[in-house]
Backbone as a chain_set.jsonl record, in Angstrom:
{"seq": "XXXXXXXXXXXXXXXXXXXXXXXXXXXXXXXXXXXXXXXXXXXXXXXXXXXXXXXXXXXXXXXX", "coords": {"N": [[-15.834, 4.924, 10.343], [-16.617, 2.29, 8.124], [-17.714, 2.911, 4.878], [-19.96, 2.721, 1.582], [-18.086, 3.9, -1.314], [-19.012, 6.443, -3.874], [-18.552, 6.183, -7.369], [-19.42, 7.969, -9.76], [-21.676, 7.064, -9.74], [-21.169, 3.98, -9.387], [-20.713, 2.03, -6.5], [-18.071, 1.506, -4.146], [-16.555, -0.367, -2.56], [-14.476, 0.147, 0.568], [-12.151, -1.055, 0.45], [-10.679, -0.891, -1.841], [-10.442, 1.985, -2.412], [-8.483, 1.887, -0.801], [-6.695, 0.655, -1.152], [-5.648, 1.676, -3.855], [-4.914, 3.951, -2.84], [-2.328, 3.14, -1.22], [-0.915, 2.619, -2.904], [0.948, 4.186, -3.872], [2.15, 5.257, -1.272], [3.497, 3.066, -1.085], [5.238, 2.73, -3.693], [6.484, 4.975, -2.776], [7.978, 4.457, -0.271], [9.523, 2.407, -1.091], [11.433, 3.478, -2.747], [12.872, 4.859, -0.955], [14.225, 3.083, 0.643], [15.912, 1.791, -1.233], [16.989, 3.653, -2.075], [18.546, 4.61, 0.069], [20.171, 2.014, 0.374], [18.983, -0.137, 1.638], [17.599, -2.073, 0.733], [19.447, -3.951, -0.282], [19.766, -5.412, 1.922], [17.995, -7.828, 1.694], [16.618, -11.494, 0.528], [14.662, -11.779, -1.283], [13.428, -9.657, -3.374], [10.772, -9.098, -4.189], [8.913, -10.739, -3.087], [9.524, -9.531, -0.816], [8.641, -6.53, -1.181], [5.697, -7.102, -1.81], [5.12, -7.825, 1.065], [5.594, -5.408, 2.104], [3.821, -3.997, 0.815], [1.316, -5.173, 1.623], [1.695, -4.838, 4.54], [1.21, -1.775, 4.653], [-0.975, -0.938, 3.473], [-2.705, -2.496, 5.364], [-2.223, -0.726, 7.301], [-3.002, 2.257, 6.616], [-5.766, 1.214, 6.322], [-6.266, 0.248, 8.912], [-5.537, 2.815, 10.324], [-6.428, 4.994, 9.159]], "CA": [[-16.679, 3.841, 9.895], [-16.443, 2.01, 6.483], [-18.878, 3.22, 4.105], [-19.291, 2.695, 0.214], [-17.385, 5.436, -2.394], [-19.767, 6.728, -5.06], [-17.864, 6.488, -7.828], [-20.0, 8.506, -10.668], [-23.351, 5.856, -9.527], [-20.74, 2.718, -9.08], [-20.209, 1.756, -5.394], [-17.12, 0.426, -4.617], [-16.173, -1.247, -1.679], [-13.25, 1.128, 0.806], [-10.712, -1.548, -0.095], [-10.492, -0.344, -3.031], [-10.077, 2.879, -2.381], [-7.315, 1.939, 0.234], [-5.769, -0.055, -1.897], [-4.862, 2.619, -4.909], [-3.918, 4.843, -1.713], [-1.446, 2.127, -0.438], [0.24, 2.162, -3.775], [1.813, 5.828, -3.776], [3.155, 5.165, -0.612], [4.658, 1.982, -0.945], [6.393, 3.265, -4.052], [7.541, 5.923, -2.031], [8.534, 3.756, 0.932], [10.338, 1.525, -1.417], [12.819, 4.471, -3.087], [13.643, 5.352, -0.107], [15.082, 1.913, 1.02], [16.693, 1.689, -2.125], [17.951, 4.94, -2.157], [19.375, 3.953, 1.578], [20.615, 0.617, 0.42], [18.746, -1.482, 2.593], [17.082, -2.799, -0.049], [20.804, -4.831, -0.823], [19.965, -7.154, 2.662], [16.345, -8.787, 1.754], [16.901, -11.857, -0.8], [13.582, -11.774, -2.787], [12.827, -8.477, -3.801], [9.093, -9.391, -4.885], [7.969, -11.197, -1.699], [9.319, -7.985, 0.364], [7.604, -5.708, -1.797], [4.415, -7.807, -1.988], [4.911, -7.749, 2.385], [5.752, -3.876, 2.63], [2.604, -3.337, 0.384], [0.077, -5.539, 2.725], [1.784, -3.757, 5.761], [1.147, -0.711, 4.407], [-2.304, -1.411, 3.409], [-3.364, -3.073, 6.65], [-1.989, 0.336, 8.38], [-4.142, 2.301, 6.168], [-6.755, 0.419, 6.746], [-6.419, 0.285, 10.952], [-5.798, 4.587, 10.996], [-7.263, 6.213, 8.772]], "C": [[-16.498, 3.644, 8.397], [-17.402, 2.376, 5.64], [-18.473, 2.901, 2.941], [-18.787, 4.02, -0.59], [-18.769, 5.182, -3.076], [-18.972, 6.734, -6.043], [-18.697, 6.474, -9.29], [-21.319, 6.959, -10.864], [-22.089, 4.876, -9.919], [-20.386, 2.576, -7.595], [-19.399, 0.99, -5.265], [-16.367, 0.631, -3.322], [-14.777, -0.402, -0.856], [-11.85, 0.245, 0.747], [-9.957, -1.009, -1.002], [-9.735, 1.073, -3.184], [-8.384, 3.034, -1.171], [-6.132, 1.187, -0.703], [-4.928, 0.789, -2.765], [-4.463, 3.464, -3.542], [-2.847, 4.212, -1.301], [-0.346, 2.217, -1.437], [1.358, 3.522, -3.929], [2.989, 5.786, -2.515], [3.809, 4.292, -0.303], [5.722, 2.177, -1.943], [7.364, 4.592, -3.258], [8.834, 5.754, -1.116], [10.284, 2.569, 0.097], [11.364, 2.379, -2.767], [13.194, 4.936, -2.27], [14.184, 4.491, 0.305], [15.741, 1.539, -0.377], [17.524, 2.614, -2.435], [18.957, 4.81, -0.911], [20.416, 2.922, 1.276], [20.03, -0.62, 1.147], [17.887, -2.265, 2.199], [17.83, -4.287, -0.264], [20.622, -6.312, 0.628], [18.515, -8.035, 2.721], [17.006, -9.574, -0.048], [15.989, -11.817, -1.496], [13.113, -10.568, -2.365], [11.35, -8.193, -3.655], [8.605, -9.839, -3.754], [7.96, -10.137, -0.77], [8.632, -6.891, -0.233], [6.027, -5.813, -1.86], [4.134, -7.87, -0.276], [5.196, -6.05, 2.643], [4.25, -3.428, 1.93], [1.112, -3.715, 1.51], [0.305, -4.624, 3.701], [1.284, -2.579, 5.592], [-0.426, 0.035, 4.3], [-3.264, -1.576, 4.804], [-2.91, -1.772, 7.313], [-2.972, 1.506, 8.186], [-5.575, 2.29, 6.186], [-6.983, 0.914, 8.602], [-6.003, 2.337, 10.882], [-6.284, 5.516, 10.174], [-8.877, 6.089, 8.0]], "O": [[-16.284, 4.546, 7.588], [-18.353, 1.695, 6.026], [-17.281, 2.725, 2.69], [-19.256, 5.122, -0.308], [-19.478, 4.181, -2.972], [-18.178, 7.623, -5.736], [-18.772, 5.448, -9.965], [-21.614, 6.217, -11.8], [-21.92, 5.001, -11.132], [-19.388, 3.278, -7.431], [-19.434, -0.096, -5.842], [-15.683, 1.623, -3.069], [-13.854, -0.238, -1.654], [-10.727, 0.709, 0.944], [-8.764, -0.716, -0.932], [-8.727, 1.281, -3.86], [-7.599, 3.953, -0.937], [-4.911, 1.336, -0.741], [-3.705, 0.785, -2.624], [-3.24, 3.451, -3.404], [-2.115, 5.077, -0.819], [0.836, 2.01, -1.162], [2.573, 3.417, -4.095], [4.179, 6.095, -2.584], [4.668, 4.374, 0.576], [6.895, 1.978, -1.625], [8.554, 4.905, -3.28], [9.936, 6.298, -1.045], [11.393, 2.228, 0.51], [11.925, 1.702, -3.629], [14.11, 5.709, -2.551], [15.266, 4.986, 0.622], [16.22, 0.42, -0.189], [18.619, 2.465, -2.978], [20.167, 4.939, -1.095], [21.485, 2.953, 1.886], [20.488, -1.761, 1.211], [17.342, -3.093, 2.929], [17.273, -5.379, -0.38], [21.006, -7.481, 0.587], [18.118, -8.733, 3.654], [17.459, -9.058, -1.07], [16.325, -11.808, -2.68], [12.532, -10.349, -1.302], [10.859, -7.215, -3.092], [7.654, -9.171, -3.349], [7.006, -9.759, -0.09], [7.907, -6.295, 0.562], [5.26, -4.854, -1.942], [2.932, -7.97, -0.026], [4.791, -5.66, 3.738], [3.58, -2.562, 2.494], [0.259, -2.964, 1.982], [-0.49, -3.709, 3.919], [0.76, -2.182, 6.633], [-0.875, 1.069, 4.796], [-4.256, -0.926, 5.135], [-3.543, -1.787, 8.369], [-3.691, 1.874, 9.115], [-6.356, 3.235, 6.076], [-7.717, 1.721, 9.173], [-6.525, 2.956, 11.809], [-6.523, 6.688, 10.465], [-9.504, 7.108, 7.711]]}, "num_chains": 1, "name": "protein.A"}
């Protein structure tokens, strides 16, 4: 169930907190497809990065 964080008396919303979690492993996700190469067949960089981060997010989100 979603509840709010305490964060030292500020409540703050579990997006939030999913969100800075989302970002560790999308950089992660995204040196390893660069380290692969399969970075070399997507033409905009920034829109697939900006769609591997939602995915990542929204998964996040739905399991844990």
């Amino acid at each position: 169930m979603l509840t709010e964080f305490n964060l030292f008396g500020v409540f703050m919303a579990p997006i939030v907190v999913y969100a800075l979690a989302a970002l560790p492993v999308t950089m992660f996700v995204r040196f390893l497809l660069w380290w692969s190469g399969i970075m070399r067949w997507f033409w905009h960089f920034a829109l697939f990065e900006v769609a591997l981060y939602t995915c990542i997010l929204c998964l996040l989100i739905l399991y844990v």
